[in-house]
C-alpha positions as CSV (number, residue, x, y, z in Angstrom):
1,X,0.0,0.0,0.0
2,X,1.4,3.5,-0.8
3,X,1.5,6.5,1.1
4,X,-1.2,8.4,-0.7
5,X,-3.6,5.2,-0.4
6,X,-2.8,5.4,3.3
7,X,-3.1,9.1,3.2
8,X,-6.5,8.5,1.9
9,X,-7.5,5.8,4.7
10,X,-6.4,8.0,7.4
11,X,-6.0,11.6,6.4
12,X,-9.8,12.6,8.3
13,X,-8.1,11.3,11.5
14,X,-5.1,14.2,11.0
15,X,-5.6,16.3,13.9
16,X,-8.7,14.6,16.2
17,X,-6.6,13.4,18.9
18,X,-4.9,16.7,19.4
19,X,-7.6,18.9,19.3
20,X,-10.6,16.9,21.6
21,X,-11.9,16.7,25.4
22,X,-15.4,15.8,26.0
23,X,-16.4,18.4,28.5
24,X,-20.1,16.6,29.3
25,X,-23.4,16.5,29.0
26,X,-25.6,18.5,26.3
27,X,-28.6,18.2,28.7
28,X,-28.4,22.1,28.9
29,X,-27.4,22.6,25.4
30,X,-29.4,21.4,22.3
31,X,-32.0,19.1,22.3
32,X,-30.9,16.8,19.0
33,X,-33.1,14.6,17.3
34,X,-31.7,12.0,15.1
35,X,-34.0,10.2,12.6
36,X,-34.4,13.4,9.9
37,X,-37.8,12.3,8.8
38,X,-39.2,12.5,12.5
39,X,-37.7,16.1,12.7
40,X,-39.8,17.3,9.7
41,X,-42.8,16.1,11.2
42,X,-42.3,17.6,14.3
43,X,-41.4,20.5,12.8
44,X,-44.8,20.7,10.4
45,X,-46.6,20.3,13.2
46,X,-44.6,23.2,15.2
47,X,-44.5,25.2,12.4
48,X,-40.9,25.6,12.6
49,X,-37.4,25.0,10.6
50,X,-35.3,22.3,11.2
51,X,-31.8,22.8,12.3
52,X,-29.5,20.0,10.9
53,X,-25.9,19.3,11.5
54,X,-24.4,17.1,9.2
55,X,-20.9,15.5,10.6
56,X,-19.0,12.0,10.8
57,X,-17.6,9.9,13.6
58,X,-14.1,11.3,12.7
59,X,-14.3,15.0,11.6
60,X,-12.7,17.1,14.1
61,X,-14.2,20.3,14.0
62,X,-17.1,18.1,14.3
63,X,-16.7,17.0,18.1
64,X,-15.2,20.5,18.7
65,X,-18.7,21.4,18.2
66,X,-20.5,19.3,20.0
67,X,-18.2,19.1,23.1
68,X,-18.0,23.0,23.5
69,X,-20.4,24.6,21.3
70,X,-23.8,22.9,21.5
71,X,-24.0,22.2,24.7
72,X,-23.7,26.3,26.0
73,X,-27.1,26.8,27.4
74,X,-27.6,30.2,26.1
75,X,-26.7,28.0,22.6
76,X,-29.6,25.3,23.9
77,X,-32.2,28.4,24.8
78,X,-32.1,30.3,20.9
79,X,-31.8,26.3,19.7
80,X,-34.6,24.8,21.4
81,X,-36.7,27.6,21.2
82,X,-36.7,28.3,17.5
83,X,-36.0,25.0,15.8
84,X,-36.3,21.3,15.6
85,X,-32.6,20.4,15.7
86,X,-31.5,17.2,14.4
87,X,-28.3,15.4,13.8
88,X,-27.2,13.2,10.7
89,X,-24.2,11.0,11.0
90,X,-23.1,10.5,7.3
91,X,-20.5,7.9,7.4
92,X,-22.9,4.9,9.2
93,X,-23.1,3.3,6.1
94,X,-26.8,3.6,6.8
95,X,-30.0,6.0,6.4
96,X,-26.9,9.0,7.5
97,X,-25.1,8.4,4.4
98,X,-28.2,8.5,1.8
99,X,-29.5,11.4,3.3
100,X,-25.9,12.8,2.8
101,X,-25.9,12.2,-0.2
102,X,-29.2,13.5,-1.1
103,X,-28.1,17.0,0.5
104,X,-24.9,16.6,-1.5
105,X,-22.7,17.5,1.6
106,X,-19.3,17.5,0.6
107,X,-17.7,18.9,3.8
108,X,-17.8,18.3,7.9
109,X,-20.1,19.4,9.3
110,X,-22.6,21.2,7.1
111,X,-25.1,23.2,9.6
112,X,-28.3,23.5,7.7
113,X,-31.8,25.1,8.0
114,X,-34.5,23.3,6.3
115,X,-38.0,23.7,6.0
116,X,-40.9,21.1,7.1
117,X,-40.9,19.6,3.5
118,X,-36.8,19.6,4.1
119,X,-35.7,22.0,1.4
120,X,-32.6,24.3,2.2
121,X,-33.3,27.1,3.1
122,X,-29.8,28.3,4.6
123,X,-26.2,26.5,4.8
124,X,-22.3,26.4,6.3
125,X,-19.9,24.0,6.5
126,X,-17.8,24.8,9.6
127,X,-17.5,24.8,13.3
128,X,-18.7,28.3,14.2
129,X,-18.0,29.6,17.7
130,X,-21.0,30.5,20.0
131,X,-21.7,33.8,18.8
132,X,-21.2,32.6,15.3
133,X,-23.4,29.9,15.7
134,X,-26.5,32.9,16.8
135,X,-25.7,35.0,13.6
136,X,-25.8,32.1,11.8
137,X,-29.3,30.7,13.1
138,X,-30.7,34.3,12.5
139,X,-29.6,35.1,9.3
140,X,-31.2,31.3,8.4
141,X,-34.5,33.1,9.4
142,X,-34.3,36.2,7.9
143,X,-36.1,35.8,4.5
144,X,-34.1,38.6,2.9
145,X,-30.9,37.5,3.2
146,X,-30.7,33.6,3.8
147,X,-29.2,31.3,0.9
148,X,-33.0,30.6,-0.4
149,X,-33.7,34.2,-1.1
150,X,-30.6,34.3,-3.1
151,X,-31.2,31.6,-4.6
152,X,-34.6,33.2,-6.0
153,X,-33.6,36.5,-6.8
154,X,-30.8,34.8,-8.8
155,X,-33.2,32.9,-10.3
156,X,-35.5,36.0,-11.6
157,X,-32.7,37.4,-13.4
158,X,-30.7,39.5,-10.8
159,X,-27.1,39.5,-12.5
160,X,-26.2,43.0,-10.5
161,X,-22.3,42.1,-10.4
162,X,-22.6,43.0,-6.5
163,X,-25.1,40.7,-6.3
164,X,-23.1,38.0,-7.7
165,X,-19.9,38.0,-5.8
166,X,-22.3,37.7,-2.7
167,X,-24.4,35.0,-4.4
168,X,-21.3,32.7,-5.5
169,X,-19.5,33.4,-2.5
170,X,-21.9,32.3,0.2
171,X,-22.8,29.3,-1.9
172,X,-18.8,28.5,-1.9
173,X,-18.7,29.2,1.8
174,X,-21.7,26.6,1.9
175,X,-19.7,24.4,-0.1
176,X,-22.2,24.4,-2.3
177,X,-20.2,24.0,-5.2
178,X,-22.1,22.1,-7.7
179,X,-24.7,24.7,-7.9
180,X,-22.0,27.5,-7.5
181,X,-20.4,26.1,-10.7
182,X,-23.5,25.0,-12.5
183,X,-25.0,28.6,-11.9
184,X,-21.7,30.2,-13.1
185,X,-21.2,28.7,-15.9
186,X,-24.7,28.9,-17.6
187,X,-24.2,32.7,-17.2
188,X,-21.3,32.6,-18.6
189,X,-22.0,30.8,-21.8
190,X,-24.6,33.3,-22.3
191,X,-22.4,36.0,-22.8
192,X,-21.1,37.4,-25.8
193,X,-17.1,37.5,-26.2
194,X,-16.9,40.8,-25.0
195,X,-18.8,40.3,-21.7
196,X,-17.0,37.7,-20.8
197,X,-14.0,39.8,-20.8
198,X,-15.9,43.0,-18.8
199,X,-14.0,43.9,-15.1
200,X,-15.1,42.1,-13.1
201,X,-15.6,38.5,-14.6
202,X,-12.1,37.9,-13.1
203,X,-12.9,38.8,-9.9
204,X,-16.1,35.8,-10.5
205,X,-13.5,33.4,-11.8
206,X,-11.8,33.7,-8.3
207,X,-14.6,32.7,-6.4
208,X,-16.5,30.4,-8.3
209,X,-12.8,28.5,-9.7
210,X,-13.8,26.5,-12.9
211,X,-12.4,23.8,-13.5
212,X,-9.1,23.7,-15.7
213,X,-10.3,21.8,-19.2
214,X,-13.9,23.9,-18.2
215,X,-15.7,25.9,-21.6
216,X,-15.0,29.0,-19.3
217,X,-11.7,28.3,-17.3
218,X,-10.4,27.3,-21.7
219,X,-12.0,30.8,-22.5
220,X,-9.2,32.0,-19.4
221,X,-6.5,30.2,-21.0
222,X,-7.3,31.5,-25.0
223,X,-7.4,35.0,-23.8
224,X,-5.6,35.8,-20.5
225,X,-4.1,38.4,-22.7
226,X,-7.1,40.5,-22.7
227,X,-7.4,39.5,-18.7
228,X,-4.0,40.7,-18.0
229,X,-4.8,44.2,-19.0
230,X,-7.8,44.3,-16.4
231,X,-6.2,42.5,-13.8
232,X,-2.5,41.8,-14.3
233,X,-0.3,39.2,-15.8
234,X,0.9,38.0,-12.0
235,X,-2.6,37.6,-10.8
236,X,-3.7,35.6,-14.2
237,X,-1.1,33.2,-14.5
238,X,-0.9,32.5,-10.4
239,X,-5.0,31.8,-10.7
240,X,-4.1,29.4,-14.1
241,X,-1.0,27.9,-12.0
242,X,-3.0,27.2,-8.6
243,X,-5.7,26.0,-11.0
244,X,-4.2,22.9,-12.3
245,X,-2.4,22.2,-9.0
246,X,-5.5,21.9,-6.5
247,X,-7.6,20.1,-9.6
248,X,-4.8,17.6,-10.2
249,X,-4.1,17.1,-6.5
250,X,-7.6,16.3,-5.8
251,X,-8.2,14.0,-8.7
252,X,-5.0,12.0,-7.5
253,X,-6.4,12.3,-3.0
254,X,-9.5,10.8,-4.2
255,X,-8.6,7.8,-6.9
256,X,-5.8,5.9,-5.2
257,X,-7.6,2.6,-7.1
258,X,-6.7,1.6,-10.4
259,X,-9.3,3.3,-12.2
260,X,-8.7,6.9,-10.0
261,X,-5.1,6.6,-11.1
262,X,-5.9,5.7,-14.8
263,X,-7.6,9.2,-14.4
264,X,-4.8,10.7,-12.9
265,X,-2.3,9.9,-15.8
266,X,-5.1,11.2,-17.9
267,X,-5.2,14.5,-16.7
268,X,-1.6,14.8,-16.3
269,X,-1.2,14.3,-19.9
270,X,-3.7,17.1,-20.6
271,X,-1.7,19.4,-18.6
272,X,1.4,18.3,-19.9
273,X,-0.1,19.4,-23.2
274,X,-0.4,22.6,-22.2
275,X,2.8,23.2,-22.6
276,X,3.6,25.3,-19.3
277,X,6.6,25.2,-17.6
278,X,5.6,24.4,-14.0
279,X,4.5,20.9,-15.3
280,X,7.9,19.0,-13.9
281,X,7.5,21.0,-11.0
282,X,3.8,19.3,-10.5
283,X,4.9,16.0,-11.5
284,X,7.8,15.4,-9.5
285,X,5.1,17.3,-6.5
286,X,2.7,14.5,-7.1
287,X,5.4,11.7,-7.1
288,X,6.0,12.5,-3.8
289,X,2.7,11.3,-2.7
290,X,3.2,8.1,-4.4
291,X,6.4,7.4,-1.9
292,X,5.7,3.0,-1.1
293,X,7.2,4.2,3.0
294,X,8.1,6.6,5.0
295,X,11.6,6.6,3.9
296,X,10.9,6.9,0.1
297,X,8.4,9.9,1.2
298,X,11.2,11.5,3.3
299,X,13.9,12.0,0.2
300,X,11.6,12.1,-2.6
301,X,9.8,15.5,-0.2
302,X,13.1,16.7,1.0
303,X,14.9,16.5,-2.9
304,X,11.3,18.2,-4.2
305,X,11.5,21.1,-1.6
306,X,15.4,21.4,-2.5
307,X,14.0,22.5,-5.6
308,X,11.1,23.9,-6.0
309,X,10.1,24.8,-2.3
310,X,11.2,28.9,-1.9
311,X,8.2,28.7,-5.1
312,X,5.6,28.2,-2.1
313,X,5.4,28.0,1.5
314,X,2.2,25.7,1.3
315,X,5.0,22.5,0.0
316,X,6.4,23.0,3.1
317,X,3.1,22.4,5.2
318,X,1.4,20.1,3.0
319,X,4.3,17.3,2.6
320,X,5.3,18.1,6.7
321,X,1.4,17.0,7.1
322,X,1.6,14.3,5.0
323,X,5.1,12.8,7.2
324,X,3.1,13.5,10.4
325,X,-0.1,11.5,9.4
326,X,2.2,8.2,9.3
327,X,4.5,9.0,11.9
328,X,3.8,8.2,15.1
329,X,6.8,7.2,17.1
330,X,9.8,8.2,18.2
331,X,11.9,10.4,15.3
332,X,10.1,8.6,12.6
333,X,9.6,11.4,10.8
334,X,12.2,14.0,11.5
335,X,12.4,14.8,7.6
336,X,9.0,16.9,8.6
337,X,10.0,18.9,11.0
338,X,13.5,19.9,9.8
339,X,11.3,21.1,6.5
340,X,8.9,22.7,9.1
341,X,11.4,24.1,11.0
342,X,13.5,25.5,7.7
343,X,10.1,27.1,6.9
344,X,9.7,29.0,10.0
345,X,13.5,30.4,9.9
346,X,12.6,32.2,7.1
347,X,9.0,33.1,8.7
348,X,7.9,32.5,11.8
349,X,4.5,32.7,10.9
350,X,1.8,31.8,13.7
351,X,-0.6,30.4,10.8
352,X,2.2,27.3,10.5
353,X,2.3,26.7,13.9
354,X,-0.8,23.7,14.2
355,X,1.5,21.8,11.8
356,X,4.8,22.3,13.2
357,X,2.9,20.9,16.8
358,X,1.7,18.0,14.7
359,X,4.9,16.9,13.4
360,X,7.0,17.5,16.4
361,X,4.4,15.4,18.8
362,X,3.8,12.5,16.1
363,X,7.8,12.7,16.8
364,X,7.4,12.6,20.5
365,X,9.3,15.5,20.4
366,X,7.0,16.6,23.6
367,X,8.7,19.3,25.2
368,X,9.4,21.4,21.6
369,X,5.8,20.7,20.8
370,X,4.2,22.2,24.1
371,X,6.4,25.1,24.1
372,X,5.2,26.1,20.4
373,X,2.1,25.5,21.8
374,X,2.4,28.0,24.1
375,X,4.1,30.5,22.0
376,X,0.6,29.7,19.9
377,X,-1.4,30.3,22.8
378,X,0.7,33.5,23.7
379,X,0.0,35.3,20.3
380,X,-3.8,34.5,20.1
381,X,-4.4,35.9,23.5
382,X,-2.7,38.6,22.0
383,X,-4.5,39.2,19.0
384,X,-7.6,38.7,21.4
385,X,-8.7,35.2,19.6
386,X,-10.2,32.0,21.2
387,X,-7.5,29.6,23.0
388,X,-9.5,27.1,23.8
389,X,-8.5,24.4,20.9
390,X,-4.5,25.5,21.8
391,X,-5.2,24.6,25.4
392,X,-7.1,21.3,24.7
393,X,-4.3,20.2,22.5
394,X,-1.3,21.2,25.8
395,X,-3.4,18.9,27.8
396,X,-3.6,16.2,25.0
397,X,0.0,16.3,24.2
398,X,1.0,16.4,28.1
399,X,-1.3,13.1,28.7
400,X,1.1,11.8,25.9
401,X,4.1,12.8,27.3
402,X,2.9,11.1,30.5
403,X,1.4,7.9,28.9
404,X,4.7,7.3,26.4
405,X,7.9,8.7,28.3
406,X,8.6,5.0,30.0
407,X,7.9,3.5,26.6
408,X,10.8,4.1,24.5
409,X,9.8,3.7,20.7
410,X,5.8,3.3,21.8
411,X,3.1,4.3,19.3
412,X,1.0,7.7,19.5
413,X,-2.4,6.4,18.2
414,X,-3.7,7.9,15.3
415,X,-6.5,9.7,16.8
């Protein structure tokens, strides 16, 4: 098995284990249902919209939710009061996963407001804190500004360019992006040539992000010399360039079987068509991920970032996360932090600091790891942001220190 079939086994359980303490009962918080269909009834007969959160048994943000979010009772008063609130589990191979599928939730967990016949009506995917978790409930039941009301005045004709940054961003904040692209690109094949190249349509192309070998994104490609006038050659190509590398990297995460990689090679040879000069630099990116061990991952990462890392810091963080996630013992995977730890000599950048913890405790590099953390905790106090998470994961990474010191070599488990 190969590290990015591993990866794809494993990569939901990345950060669970540092990040969760169940702190309880919900008994004050929200009162959850959890068979959907009941919840509509209730709610026809209430006359009320049903609140739904959409999650899995190993998606983080998920439990961060549930353990310090829902159960808040001034959470549990606006909740109860207001809604019929419901939960859908969508990986129990069961009734969870159809109805996931019939909402077409691509992301963990999707908070949704429905109606009584259980059409969406408003939609996030995200763990919002408590106060974020209000606004969210209220702008739901505003009928002027939920996602329905967009979705309607869209639909009559509205194609105010205000309008549509607003419209195509909070569907791609929903993850909504089936619509989002469907919606897009039916306006744009309307257009004549010249109104596809107005100001502005760049500014769309950034939000909605059509797919490369897309009508529209080709439209891009033939004339990104009449888009570099409005918005500048740097800004074109980097939007081309990013393009290909997040469609290709997430044809390649989600087909590690035969036919997924038949695709792969596919695609690859479309790009390579192309004819643009990053394409070794993608390659040799993407060969990485097919390392057979952690060895093989190590030099083929450390040789790619010898070349083409100063190009982009995010090398650095993805391929240290991808080392952590099969790590797990003592300096198995020192390749990530020494590429970590080359990253943050050149910028000592608080946003890098959740993987530089990762690597350094999947290391049992405990003592390094809890003082980042709180360097971490430090700077969001600081910058007056939440520490909770930072302070979960010091006490998480101190029981480990605890459990593992006698053991020399033990195993951190993967969640």
């Amino acid at each position: 098995m190969n590290i990015l079939s591993i990866f794809k086994k494993y990569r939901a359980a990345l950060s669970v284990g540092m990040m969760l303490a169940a702190i309880g009962s919900q008994a004050q918080g929200i009162e959850f249902m959890h068979n959907l269909d009941s919840a509509l009834a209730k709610a026809k007969t209430e006359k009320k919209m049903v609140f739904v959160d959409f999650y899995t048994s190993w998606c983080a943000p998920c439990k961060v939710l549930s353990t310090t979010v829902f159960p808040l009772p001034e959470i549990g008063s606006y909740y109860n009061a207001n809604f019929i609130n419901c939960k859908v589990q969508c990986d129990d191979k069961g009734a969870g996963e159809i109805i996931g599928k019939k909402y077409k939730i691509n992301a963990y967990p999707t908070l949704m407001f429905m109606d009584a016949d259980g059409n969406n009506i408003h939609s996030m995917a995200g763990a919002p804190d408590s106060k974020g978790l209000i606004e969210l409930a209220k702008t739901a039941q505003d009928p002027n500004s939920n996602q329905l009301s967009m979705v309607r005045e869209w639909e009559t004709g509205n194609r105010d360019h205000a309008f549509m940054v607003h419209y195509f961003s909070t569907l791609k904040k929903a993850y909504r992006n089936e619509k989002a692209t469907s919606d897009f690109e039916s306006y744009f094949k309307g257009l004549s040539k010249k109104g596809k190249q107005e100001k502005g349509m760049f500014e769309l192309f950034g939000i909605v992000r059509p797919a490369p070998f897309t009508a529209a994104f080709e439209f891009l490609e033939t004339n990104k010399r009449s888009f570099y006038r409005i918005s500048g050659m740097t800004a074109v190509d980097s939007f081309i360039a990013a393009s290909y590398l997040g469609y290709l990297a997430a044809i390649q995460r989600n087909g590690s079987d035969e036919k997924g990689r038949a695709k792969f090679n596919d695609e690859m040879k479309r790009f390579k068509a192309k004819g643009y000069a990053y394409y070794d630099e993608y390659a040799m990116y993407f060969d990485v991920f097919n390392s057979k061990d952690i060895q093989s991952l190590s030099e083929k990462g450390t040789a790619f970032l010898s070349k083409y890392g100063k190009k982009s810091d995010a090398y650095f963080v993805s391929l240290s996360s991808l080392v952590g996630n099969f790590t797990g013992g003592k300096d198995k995977g020192l390749a990530g932090i020494r590429w970590m730890e080359e990253l943050l000599r050149k910028d000592r950048n608080p946003k890098y600091f959740n993987t530089y913890i990762y690597i350094l405790w999947r290391n049992h590099h405990w003592d390094e790891a809890l003082a980042v953390c709180n360097e971490f905790k430090d700077y969001l106090a600081h910058e007056g942001k939440p520490t909770e998470n930072i302070e979960r994961q010091i006490e998480q990474i101190k029981g480990y220190k605890e459990k593992y010191a006698h053991e020399a070599g033990g195993q951190v488990p993967a969640n």
